[in-house]
N, C-alpha and C positions, 0 to 999 in steps of 0.2 A: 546740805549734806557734804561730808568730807570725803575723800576719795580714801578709798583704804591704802594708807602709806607704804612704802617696802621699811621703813625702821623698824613699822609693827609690826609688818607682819613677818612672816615662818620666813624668812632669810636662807635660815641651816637646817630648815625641815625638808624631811625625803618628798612634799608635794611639791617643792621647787626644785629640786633635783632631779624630779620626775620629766620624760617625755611626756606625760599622760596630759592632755588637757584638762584644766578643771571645769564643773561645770557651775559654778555660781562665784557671783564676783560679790564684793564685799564694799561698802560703804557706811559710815558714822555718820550718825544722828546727831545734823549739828544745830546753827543756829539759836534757837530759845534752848532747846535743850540742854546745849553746852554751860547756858548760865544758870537754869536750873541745878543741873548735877555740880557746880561748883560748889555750891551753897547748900543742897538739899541729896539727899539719896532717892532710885527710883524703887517703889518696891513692887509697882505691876502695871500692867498696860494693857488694853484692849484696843484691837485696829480696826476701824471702819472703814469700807471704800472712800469715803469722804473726807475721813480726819481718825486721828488719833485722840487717844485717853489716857495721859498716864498719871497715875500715884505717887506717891512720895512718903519717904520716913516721916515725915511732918505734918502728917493730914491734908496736904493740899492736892485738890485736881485739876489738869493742868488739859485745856483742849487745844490740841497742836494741826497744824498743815502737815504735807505728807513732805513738806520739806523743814520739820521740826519747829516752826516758828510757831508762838504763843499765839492762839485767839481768843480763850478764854481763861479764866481763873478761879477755881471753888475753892473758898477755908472748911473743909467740913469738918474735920477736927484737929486735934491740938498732939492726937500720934498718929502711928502708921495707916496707911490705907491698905488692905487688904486685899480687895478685889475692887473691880470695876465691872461692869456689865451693861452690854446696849442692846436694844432689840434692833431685828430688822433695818428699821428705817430710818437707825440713825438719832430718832427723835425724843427717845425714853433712857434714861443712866439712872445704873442702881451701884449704888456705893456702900461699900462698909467696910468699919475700921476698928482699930483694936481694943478701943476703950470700949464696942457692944453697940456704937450707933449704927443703924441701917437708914437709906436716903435712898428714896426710888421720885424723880424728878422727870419732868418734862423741861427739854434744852428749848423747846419752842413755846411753849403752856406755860401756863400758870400752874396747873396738876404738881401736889408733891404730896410724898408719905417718909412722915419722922418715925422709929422706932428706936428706943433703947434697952439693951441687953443688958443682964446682970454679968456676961459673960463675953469673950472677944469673940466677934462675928466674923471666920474665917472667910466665907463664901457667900456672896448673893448673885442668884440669877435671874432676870425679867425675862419673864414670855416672848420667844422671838416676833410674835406678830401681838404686842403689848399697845401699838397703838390702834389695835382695833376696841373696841369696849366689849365686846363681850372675852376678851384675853386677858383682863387687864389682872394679870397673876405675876408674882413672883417668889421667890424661893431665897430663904436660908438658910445658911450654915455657921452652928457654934457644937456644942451638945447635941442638940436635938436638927433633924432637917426641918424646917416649918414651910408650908406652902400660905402665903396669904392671893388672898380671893379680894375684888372688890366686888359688894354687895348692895343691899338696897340701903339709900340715903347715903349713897358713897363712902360707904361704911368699910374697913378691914377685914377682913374675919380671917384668922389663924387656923390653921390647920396642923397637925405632927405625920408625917409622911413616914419619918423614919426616927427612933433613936436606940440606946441604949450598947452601941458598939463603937464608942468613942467621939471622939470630935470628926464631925463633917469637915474634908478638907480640900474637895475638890467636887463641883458642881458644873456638869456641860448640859442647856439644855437645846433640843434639836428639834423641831415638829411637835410629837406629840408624844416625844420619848423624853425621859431624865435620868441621865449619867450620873452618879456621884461616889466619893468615894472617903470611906472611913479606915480607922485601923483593923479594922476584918477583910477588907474588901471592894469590889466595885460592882455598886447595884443597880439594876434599870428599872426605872418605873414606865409604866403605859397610861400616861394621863386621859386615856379614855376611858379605859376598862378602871383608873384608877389600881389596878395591879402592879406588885411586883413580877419580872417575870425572869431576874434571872439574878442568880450572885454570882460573882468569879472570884476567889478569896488569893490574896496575895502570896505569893509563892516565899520569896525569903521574908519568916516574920522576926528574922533579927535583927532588921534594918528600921532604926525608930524614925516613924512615919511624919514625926515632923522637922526631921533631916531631911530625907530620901520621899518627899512626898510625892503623889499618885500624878501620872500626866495624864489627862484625856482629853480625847480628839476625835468628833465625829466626821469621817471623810464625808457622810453623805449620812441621807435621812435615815438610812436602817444599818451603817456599818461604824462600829465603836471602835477605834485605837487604844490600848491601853498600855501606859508603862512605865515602871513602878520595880528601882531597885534596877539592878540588868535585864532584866524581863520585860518582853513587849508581845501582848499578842492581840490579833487583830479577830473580833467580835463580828456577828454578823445576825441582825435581825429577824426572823422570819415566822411566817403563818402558820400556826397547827395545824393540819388536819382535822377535819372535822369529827373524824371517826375516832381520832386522840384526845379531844377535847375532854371528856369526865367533869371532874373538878379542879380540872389546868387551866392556867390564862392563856388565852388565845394567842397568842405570841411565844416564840423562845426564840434563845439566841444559840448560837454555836459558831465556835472557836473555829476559825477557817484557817490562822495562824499563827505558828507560836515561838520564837527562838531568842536567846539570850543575847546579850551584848555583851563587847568586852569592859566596858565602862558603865559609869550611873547615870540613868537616864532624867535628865533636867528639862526635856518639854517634845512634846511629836508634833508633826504636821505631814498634810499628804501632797503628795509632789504626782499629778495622773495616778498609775499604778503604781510606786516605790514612795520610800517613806522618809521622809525628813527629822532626824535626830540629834537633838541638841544633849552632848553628854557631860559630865562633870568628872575631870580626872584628876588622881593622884598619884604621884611620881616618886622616888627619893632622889634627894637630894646627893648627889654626885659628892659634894665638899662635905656637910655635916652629916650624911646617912640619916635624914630622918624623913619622916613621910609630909609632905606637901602639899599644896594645891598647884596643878600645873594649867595651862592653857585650855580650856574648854575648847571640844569638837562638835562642827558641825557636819555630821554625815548623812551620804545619799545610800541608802540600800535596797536593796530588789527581794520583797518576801516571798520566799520558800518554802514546800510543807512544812518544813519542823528547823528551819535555817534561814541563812538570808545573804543576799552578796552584794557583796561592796561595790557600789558603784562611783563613790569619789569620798574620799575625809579630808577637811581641813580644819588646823589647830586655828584656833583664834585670840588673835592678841587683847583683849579688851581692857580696858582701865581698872586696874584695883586686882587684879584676878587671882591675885597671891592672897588674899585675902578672905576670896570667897566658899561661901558653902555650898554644896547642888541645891540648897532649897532660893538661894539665890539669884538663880537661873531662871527663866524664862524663855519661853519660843511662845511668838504668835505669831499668823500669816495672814494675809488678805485672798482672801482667795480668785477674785478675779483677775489679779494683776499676777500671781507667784510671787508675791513679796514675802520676806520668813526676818523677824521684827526679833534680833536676840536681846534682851533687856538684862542685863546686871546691874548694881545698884549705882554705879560712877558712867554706866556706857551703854548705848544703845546703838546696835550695827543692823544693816539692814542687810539681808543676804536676798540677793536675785537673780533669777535663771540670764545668764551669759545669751545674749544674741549675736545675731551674725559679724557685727561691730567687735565684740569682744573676742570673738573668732579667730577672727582677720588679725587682731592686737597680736593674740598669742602666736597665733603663725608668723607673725614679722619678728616679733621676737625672739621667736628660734629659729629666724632665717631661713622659712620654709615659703619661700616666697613665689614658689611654683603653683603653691595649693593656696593662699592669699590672695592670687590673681581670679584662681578657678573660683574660689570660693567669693571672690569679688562678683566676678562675670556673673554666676548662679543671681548672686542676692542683689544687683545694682539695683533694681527698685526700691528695695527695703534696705537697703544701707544708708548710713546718715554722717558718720564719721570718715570715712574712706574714699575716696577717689579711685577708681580702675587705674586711671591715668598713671597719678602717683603711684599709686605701689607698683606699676609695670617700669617706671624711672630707675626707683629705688632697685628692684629687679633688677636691671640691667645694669646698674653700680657695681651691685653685690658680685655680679659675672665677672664682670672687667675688674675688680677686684681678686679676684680667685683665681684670674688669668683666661678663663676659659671664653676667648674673646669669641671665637666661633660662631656658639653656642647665643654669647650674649648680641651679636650682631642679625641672630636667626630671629631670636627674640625681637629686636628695633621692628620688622616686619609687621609683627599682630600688635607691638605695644604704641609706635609711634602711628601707626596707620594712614590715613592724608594730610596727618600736621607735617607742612614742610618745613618751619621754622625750628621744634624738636629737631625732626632732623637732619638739616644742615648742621644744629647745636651739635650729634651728635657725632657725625660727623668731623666734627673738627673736634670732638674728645678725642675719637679713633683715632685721629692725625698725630696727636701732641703724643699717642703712648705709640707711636710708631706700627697701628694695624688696619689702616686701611686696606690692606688687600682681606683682612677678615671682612670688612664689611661691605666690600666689592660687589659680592654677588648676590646681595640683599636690594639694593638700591631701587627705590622705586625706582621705574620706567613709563610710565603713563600712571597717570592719576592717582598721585602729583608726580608732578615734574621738577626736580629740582631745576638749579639755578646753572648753570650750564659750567661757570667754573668748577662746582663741587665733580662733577662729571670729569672734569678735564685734567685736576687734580688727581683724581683715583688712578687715570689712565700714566698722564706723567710718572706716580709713582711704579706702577707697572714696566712704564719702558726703560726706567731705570734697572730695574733688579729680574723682570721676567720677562723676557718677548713672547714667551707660550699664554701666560696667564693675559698679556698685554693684545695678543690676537686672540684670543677666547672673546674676552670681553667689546673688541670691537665686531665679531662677530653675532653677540648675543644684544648687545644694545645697539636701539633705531641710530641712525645717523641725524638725526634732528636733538639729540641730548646735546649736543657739545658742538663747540666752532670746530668745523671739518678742516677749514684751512690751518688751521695752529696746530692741529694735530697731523696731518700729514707734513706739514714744514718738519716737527719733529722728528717725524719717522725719516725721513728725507737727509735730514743733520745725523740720523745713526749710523743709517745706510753708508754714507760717507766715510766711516769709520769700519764699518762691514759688509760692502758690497756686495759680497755675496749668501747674504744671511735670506736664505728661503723663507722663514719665518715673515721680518720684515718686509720682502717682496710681497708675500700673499697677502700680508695685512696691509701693505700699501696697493695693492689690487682690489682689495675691499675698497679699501675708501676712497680711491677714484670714481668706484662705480657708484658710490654714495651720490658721488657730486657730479653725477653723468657725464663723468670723462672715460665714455666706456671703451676709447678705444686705447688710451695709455691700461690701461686695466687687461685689456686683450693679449695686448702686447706682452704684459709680465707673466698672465697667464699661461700664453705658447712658450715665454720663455722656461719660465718652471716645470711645462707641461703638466699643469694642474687639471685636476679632475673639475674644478668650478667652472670651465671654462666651456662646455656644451650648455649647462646651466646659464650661464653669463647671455653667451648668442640667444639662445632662445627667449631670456624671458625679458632681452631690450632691445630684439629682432636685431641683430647684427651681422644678418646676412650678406647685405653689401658688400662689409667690414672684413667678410672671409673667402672673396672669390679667388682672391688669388693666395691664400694663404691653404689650401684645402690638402695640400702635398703634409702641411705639418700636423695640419688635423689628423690625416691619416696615419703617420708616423709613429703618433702622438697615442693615438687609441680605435683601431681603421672601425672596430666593430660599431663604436659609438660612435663616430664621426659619419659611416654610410647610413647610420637608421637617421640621425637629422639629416643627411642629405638627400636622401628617400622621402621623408616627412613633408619637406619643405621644396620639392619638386619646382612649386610654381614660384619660389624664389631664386634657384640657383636651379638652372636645365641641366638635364638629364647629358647632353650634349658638349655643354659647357664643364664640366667634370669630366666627362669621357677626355675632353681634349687637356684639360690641367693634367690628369693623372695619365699622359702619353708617353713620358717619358719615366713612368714607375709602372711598367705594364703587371708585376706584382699585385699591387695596387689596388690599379685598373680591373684586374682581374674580381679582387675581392668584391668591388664594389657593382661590374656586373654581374656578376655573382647573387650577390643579395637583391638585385633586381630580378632576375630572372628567377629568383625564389617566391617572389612577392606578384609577380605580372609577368607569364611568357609573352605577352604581345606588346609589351612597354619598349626595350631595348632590341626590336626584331631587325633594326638593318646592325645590330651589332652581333648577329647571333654567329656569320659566319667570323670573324673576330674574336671570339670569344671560344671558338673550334681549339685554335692555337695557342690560345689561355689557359682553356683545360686541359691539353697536352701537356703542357710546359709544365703547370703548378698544380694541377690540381686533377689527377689524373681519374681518382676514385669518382670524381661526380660527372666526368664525361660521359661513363653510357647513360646515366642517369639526365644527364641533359639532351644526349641524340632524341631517347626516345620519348621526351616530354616537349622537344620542340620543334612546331612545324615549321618555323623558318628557315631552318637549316638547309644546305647547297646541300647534296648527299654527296655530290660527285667530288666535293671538297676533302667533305670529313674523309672520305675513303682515302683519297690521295694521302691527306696526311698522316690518318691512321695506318695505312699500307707504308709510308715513309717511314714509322716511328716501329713499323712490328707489333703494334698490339693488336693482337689474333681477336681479344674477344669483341671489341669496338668494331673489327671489321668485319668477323663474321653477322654481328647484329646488322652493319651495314648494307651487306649482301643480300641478309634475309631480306631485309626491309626493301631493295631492289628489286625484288623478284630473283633471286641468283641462288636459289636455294639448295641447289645440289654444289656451286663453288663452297656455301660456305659449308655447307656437311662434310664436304673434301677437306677444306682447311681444319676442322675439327678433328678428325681424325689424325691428318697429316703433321698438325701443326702442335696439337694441343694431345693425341693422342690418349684421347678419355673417350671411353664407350658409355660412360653414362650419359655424358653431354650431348655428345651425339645420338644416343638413344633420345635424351628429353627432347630435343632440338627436333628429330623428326615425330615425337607425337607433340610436337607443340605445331609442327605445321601441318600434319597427317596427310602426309601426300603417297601413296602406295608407290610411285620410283623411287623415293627418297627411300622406301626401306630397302628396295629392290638394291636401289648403289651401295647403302648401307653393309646389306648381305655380303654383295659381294666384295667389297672391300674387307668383310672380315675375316672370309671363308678360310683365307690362309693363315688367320691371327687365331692361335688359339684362346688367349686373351679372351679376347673381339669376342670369338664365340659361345664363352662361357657369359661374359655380359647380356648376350644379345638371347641365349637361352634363360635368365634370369630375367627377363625385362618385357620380352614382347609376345609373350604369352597372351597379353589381354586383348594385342593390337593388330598381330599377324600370326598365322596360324604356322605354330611351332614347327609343324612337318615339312613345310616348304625350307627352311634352315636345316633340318636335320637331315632330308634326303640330298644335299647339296657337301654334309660334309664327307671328306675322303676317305675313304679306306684307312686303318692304323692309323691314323691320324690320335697324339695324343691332348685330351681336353683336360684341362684342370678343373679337378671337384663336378666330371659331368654326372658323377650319381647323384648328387644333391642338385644341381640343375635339371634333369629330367624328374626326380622327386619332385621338385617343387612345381613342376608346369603338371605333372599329373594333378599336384596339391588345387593349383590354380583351377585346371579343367574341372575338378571335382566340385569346388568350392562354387564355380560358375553353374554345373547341374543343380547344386543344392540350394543353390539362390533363385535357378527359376523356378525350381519344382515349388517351395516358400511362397515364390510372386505366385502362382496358378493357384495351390491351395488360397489362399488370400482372395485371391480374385474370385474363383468359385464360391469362398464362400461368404463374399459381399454381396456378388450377384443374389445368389439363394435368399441373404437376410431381406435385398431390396424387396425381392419378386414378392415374399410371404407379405414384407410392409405393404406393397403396394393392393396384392389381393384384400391385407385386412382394410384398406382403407375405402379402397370399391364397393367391400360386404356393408359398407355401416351406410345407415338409411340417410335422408338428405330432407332436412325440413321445408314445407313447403307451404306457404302461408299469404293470408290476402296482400302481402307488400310485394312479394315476386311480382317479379313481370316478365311477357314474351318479349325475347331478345329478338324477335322478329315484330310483333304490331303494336309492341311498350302497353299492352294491355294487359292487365292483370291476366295470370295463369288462372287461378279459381275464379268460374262464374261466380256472377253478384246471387244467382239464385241454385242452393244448393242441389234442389232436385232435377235440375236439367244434366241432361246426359255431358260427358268431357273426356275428351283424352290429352296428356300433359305428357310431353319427354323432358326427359331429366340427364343431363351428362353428368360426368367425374368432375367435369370445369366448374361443377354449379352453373352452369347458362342454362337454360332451361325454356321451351317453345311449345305452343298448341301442335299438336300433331299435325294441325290442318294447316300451319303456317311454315312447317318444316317443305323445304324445296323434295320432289320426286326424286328419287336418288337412279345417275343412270349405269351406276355399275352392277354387276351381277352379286355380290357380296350382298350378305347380308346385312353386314355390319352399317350402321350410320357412325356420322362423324359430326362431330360439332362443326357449323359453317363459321364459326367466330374465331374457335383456338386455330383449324385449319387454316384460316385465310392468313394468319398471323403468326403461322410453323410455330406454334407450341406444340404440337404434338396430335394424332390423334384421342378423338374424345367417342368413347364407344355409349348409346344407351345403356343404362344400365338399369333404367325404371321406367314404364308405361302406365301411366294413370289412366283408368278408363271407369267410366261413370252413365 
């Protein structure tokens, strides 16, 4: 087979100008055939899954391989072959030709039937199942349709099916159906019923039928194609009703579709559901203006009620095609394979559905190399031409050809995956066009591993042009990629030139600690005052490394430097810090500080130390520390709070002394707030403290107004009020006596609330408790006397009983209950009594 050439094919046609993919690819029928059609014309063909059949202008039949090579050769006569026809199995050929002979032969048998016509035998068909013997039929076409029969003593016998409406010129038989078609029409017979059961009469009859002759096509056992002139419609089998039946053939057919072409239709085939059409076109001629033969199409179309859509056209180049007429033409397929076999009389092309292979072609071809990969990855079981690999290479050309190195270096990732040889190759492309930093951050890392120069190369190129991209990257890659010493030498020979370049410091502090040189690492670290550097100590224990270095840690960042030195206690004491940070009592402070937040009893001989800390620095958390810790000198804090004047530190001092009328003096005297000193004595509730209170205020009118707003709830109003002077003026004292009225009242209405409330729980209890005393109490042979554990009810009912029963459920024979020696009548449970549950009154006597 020849590959369909691009000289042949459509060049300047809009399908190759199209994005559209096609969907059938194109190949020539070469080999024997080539030498055949040299010498001879083809003028029809039939295709078996097995082999081929084709005709000739010159009588000869020719059985071919599916790759065109000669295997057999018939002379059946001396002009055209007409038709050909095979049954089923490949094993039965019926021939006939223009001079009237008919040949129905066995390719494996000796079996054969001669027949000669007075007239040319357009059509012969054999019984698809002809090599069974009770089938052994077949059909022609001249004038008349004849069905011959084999009979007894292997005898012929003719039959006339059909005639008298022209020459028979097209014969499909299917099962147990027969297609054919004359110049009236296309008619079905039912070779059961022996009926006709349906005509479809050709639409344009100005088109002379043995130009523009009939195509038919059974897709399947009951559905007919037919198409004939631009007209195709598709036919469909079916059962009558029984109730329709009368004197109709059991069968009819109807038309399920029907629509035009734009061109003459030269042969159908069925493609799944949509329909393969081979058409015959004529064009004018651009130079001379006259009408032509142009390029024959083969097109895919999707049929619609009464329309149909195009699903792909291509023009096809075939040999001689200036020449040809549509009756010329041919389409036949194979149907297992989707093979579509176009035959004209110099050329035979085989058109086949495009698989994933042919895919993949066109997507490279229009550099769509994105979806050749996908479409790789999808099908790599089923692909045969392609390699993933390859086209992921070619891909990555096409990128770094476009520029878009990025992009094609993201790619090197999924494309080159653990081949490390690809990519070093690549590698060292990226180098010659000057992008390795594009491909920088793609670089395996672990599995594979490149080769340790390609690493150290990337890096070089970096310290050259980027020290940020050049610490990035030793950042993100292990320190086992690359010689550590060649590359700090490096860094080391920059530094030289830029001493002071922070960058190069911290990437040269990395890679010391690569090479566990963690304390030149520390060193650069505190010098930078890098944040890496709590990270560093902790995670290669460098505590030793910072005992005496703890002043710059703190300097440095004190909040993060005291939570590791808190953390790590039993590496660097608590003590050992207190005395470094001595001479930054700042410091010192912060750091007991954050202990005394974590553990009051950790830093307890530093607590009186720590008095003059919070003075100094940190004044807000001083009461907060007096009163959370119990190690504190008090006699200290006081001093030094008394030294420094803060009133509120000392009057808490005082309280907490027992001095509780000094500090209610200093509140008033010092701080001069009667609310404080209101809060202050009911936080202590001591009745002199209100007593000094009063009278400290008695002459403040202030004071007074306060202390009538406030201690209402606490001391009774009237003892303040007969104490104030005569004319004396108060500020807003009618809203302060309003309000203590408010209070008194507010106080009547809340108990009188509690009493209703309380009365009327009592009341709900007393009813519960009556209804629960009223309800009776079962009493059954499993009781027993909580006095002799012997059952309450006698074993024998007619003997006399008396049975007490309490609230408690304990329950006693009357005669085992103890004499009771109170005068009350009442008894009591000796059980719930002895155990202060409560008295238990009888409340049932059983007597019997």
């Amino acid at each position: 087979q020849e590959t369909w050439s691009n000289e042949e094919s459509t060049d300047e046609s809009e399908e190759d100008e199209s994005e559209e993919e096609p969907k059938l690819k194109y190949e020539r029928l070469s080999n024997g055939v080539t030498e055949i059609l040299q010498k001879d014309a083809a003028s029809c063909m039939t295709v078996h899954e097995k082999f081929l059949a084709l005709g000739t202008h010159y009588g000869k039949v020719y059985l071919l391989d599916v790759q065109g090579n000669i295997t057999q050769k018939f002379d059946v006569s001396p002009v055209k072959i007409n038709q050909i026809s095979l049954d089923e199995s490949g094993e039965h050929m019926g021939v006939c030709s223009e001079d009237g002979k008919v040949q129905v032969f066995g390719l494996y048998s000796a079996e054969e039937f001669h027949e000669t016509f007075d007239c040319p035998i357009k059509i012969v068909a054999v019984h698809p199942h002809f090599v069974r013997s009770h089938f052994k039929q077949f059909v022609t076409g001249g004038k008349k349709l004849l069905l011959y029969e084999r009979g007894w003593m292997n005898r012929w016998k003719p039959s006339v099916l059909h005639e008298g409406e022209g020459n028979i010129r097209n014969v499909k038989w299917r099962g147990h159906l027969i297609a054919w078609a004359n110049n009236m029409g296309v008619k079905i017979l039912d070779m059961i019923s022996k009926q006709r059961i349906t005509n479809v009469p050709r639409d344009d009859i100005s088109l002379r039928p043995d130009m523009y002759p009939c195509s038919l096509c059974w897709k399947d056992n009951l559905t007919l194609i037919i198409g004939w002139g631009n007209s195709v419609k598709i036919c469909s089998v079916k059962e009558r009703h029984a109730s329709e039946m009368r004197d109709l053939p059991n069968r009819y057919v109807e038309i399920v579709f029907q629509f035009d072409t734009e061109f003459y239709i030269s042969g159908l085939a069925p493609l799944c559901d949509q329909l393969v059409i081979l058409s015959y076109v004529k064009e004018i001629s651009e130079k001379t203006e006259v009408e032509c033969c142009a390029r024959p199409r083969l097109d895919i179309v999707q049929p619609l009620s009464e329309s149909c859509e195009e699903i792909s056209s291509d023009a096809l180049t075939v040999r001689g095609f200036q020449e040809n007429e549509c009756r010329d033409y041919h389409l036949e397929y194979s149907e297992g394979e989707s093979l579509f076999y176009i035959i004209s009389p110099r050329d035979v092309v085989i058109a086949k559905e495009r698989d994933q292979d042919d895919h993949i072609d066109w997507l490279l071809e229009k550099k769509k190399y994105e979806e050749a990969l996908m479409a790789a990855e999808i099908s790599q079981k089923t692909i045969k031409k392609h390699k993933i690999l390859d086209i992921g290479l070619a891909y990555i050309n096409h990128l770094v050809e476009k520029g878009e190195h990025d992009l094609a270096a993201r790619k090197c990732q999924k494309i080159l995956g653990k081949n490390t040889e690809l990519w070093e190759f690549e590698v060292y492309k990226f180098k010659e066009i000057g992008q390795l930093k594009a491909i920088s951050r793609y670089l395996p890392r672990q599995d594979p591993v490149l080769k340790p120069l390609i690493y150290e190369m990337v890096l070089h190129e970096f310290l050259e042009s980027d020290y940020e991209g050049f610490a990035t990257l030793i950042k993100e890659w292990p320190g086992d990629l690359y010689n550590n010493t060649i590359i700090v030498q490096a860094v080391v020979d920059h530094l030289k030139k830029d001493p002071q370049n922070r960058t190069l410091l911290r990437t040269l502090a990395e890679l010391y600690t690569y090479d566990q040189r963690y304390g030149r690492a520390l060193e650069i670290y505190l010098t930078l005052r890098h944040k890496d550097v709590f990270q560093l100590i902790h995670k290669h224990n460098l505590f030793s490394s910072i005992k005496d270095k703890i002043v710059l840690l703190m300097d440095f960042d004190s909040e993060k430097a005291v939570d590791m030195l808190l953390d790590n206690e039993d590496k660097i004491s608590i003590d050992r810090v207190v005395e470094e940070l001595e001479n930054r009592p700042e410091l010192q402070h912060v750091y007991l500080h954050k202990l005394f937040k974590r553990d009051h009893h950790k830093g307890q001989k530093y607590h009186e130390k720590q008095i003059s800390l919070y003075a100094e620095y940190d004044r807000p958390n001083l009461l907060p520390f007096l009163r959370d810790s119990t190690h504190c000198p008090l006699e200290k804090a006081l001093e030094i709070c008394q030294q420094r004047n803060f009133v509120e530190e000392t009057v808490y001092l005082l309280s907490r002394m027992g001095n509780s009328r000094s500090a209610l003096k200093m509140i008033m005297e010092e701080l001069q707030d009667v609310d404080k000193a209101i809060e202050f004595a009911k936080e202590q509730d001591d009745g002199e403290l209100w007593e000094d209170l009063i009278l400290y205020s008695i002459d403040k009118p202030p004071f007074i107004t306060g202390l009538l707003n406030n201690i209402g709830t606490h001391v009774d109003p009237i003892l303040l009020i007969h104490r104030i002077k005569e004319g004396m003026e108060i500020p807003n004292l009618r809203d302060s006596l309003v309000k203590i009225l408010q209070d008194y009242n507010l106080q009547i209405l809340l108990r009188e609330g509690c009493k209703k409330i309380l009365v009327a729980d009592s009341l709900s209890l007393l009813k519960k408790m009556h209804r629960t005393q009223m309800k009776g109490i079962l009493v059954d042979e499993e009781n027993i006397c909580e006095s002799c554990l012997s059952p309450v009810l006698p074993s024998d009912a007619s003997k006399s009983f008396n049975v007490v029963v309490f609230h408690c459920r304990h329950m006693f024979h009357k005669e085992c209950l103890p004499v009771s020696n109170t005068v009350s009548s009442v008894q009591f449970c000796n059980i719930c009594s002895a155990k202060h549950r409560g008295p238990g009154s009888a409340i049932l006597e059983m007597k019997k």
